[in-house]
N, C-alpha and C positions, 0 to 999 in steps of 0.2 A: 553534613547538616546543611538543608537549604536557608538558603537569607531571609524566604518567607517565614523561618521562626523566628524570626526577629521581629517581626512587624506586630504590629498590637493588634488586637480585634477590632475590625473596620468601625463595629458597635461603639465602641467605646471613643474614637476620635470625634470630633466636632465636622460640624461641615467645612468651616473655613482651614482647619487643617486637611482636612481631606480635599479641600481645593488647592491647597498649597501643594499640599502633595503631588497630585494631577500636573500641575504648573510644574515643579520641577523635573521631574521623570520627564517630561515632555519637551521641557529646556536641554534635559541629558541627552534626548536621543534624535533632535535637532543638531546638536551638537557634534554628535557623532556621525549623523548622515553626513555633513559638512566633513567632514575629518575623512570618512572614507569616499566619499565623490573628491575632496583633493588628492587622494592618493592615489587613485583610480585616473582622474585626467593627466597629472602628472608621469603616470608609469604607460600612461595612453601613444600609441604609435599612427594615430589618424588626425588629424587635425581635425577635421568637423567632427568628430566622435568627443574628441578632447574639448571643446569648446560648449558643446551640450551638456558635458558633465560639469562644467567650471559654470553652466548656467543654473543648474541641478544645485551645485554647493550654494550658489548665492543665493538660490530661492527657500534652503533651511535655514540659511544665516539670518534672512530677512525672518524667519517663524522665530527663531531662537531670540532674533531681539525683540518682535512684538509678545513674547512669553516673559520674556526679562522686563517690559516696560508692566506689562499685569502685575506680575509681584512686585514692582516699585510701585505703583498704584495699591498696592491694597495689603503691602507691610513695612513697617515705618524703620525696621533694620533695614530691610532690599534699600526700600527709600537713601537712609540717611548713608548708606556706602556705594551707591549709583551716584551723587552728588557729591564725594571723597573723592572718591576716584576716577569716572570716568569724565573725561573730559581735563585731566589732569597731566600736567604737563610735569617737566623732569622726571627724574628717577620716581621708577612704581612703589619702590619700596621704602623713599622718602615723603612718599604724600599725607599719610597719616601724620606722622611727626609735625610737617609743615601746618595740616589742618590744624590739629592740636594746637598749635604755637599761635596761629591766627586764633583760635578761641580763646585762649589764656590772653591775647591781646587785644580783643574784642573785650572778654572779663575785666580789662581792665579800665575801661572806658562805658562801662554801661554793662548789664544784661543782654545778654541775645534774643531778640525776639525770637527765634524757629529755635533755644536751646540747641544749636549745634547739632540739631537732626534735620534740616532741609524741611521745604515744605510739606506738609502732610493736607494738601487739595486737595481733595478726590480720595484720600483715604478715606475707608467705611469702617 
């Protein structure tokens, strides 16, 4: 069974899912050109060959995060776990918790203006 029977009738989504969609697929396979230009320079025996491809990875990394800043721009989930996470320091797997702790102590001292989802500018 193909994965395409999974997928709903194109008709039936919205546009902005249907953009989101495009966005991600495109975030995946940015993703993966980076993954195979690293494995390819690294298993590379030329140095200037190896150095073109390690230029190659940087320049999907750079698509991959301007696709990633799109869906922070224009969905307020992307938004509000790009502003958890990245840019977050200690253990990855304690940031949530920590966020959390800071808004229960934020709760406790007032309302959050941004409700604990980061800013939503430039959302549409």
């Amino acid at each position: 069974m193909s994965s395409e029977s999974y997928h709903e009738p194109i008709e039936l989504l919205s546009e902005r899912t249907k953009n989101l969609h495009r966005a991600i697929v495109s975030l995946k396979e940015e993703l993966d050109a980076a993954d195979w230009y690293q494995q390819r320079a690294e298993a590379c025996s030329d140095d200037e060959l190896r150095a073109i491809l390690i230029h190659n990875k940087n320049e999907e990394i750079e698509h991959a995060m301007m696709t990633l800043e799109w869906l922070r721009r224009v969905d307020a989930v992307f938004a509000a776990n790009v502003e958890t996470y990245l840019g977050s320091s200690g253990p990855i797997t304690e940031v949530e918790r920590r966020a959390e702790e800071g808004a229960l102590e934020r709760g406790r001292s007032g309302p959050s203006p941004t409700l604990g989802i980061g800013s939503l500018k430039g959302v549409k």
